[in-house]
C-alpha positions as CSV (number, residue, x, y, z in Angstrom):
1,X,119.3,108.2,109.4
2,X,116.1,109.6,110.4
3,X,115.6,110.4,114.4
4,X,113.0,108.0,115.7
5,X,111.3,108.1,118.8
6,X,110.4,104.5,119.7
7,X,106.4,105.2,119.2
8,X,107.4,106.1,115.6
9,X,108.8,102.5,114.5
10,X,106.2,100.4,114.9
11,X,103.4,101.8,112.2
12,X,100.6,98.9,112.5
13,X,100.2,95.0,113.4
14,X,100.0,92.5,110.5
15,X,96.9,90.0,110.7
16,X,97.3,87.5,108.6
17,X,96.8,83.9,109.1
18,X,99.9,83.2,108.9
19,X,101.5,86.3,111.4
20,X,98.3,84.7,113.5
21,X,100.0,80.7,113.3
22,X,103.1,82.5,114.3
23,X,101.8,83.6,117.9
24,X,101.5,80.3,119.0
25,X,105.2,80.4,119.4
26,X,105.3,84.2,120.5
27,X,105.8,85.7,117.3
28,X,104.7,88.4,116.9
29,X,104.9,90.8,112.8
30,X,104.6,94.2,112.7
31,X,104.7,96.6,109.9
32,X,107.6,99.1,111.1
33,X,109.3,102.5,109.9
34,X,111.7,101.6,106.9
35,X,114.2,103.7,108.1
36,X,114.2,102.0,111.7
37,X,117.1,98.8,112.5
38,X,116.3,95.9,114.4
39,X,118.0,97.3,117.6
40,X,115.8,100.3,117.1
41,X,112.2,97.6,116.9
42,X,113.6,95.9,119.8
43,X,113.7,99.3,122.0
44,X,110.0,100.3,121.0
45,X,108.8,96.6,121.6
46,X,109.9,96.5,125.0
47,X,108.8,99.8,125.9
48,X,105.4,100.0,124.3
49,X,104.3,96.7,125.5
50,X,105.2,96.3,129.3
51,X,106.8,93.3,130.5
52,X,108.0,91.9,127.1
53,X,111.6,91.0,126.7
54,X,112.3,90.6,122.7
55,X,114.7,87.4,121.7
56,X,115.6,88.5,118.5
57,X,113.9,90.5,115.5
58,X,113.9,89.8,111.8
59,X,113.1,92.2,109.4
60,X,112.2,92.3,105.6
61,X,112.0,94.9,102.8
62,X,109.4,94.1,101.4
63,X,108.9,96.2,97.5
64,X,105.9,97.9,95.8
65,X,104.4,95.4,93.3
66,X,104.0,96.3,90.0
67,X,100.1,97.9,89.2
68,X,98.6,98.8,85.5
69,X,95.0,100.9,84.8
70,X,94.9,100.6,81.5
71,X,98.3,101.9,79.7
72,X,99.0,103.8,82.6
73,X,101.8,101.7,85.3
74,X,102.9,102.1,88.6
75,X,104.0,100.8,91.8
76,X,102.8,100.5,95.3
77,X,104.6,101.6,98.1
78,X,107.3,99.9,99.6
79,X,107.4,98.4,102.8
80,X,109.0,96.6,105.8
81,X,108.1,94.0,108.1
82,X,109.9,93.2,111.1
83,X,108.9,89.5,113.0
84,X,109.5,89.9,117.0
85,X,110.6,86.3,118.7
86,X,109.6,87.2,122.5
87,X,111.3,85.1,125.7
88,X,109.7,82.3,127.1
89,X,109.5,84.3,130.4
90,X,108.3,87.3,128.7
91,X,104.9,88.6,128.4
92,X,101.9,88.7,126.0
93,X,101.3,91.3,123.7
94,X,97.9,92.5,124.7
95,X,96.6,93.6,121.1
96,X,96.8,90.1,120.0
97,X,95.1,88.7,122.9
98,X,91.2,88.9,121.4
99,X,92.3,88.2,117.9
């Protein structure tokens, strides 16, 4: 198990229009470390973005898809997505907020 520091979980935020429908709701996807747990997101969710309380986290692994230039084959890199449910009495994530 690799030793994480919370501002090395969360890699980037995933725009999408469907991560985007998903806010409505307080839902918020991330693209995270694949080496980090969900107790692990929850930690750097809540203290990265102050005043959020995280519900509960989903994650997915998420594999490289299969890529050809001519006879030559490959793969793209793997990758894991975590989907954070916030509480109802919790706060906005502020790099969402002009999207």
């Amino acid at each position: 198990m690799a030793n994480l520091k919370y501002y090395d979980v969360i890699l980037k935020p995933v725009v999408t229009e469907k991560s985007m429908n998903l806010m409505a709701d307080k839902e918020y996807t991330f693209y995270v470390h694949p080496d980090a747990n969900k107790t692990m997101i929850k930690e750097a969710v809540e203290r990265m973005f102050e005043g959020t309380k995280v519900a509960r986290v989903n994650t997915m692994n998420i594999p490289g898809k299969l890529k050809r230039r001519g006879m030559v084959t490959g793969r793209t890199a793997a990758r894991k997505k975590a989907i954070v449910k916030l509480t109802e009495d919790s706060a906005d994530i502020e790099i969402f907020s002009g999207l």
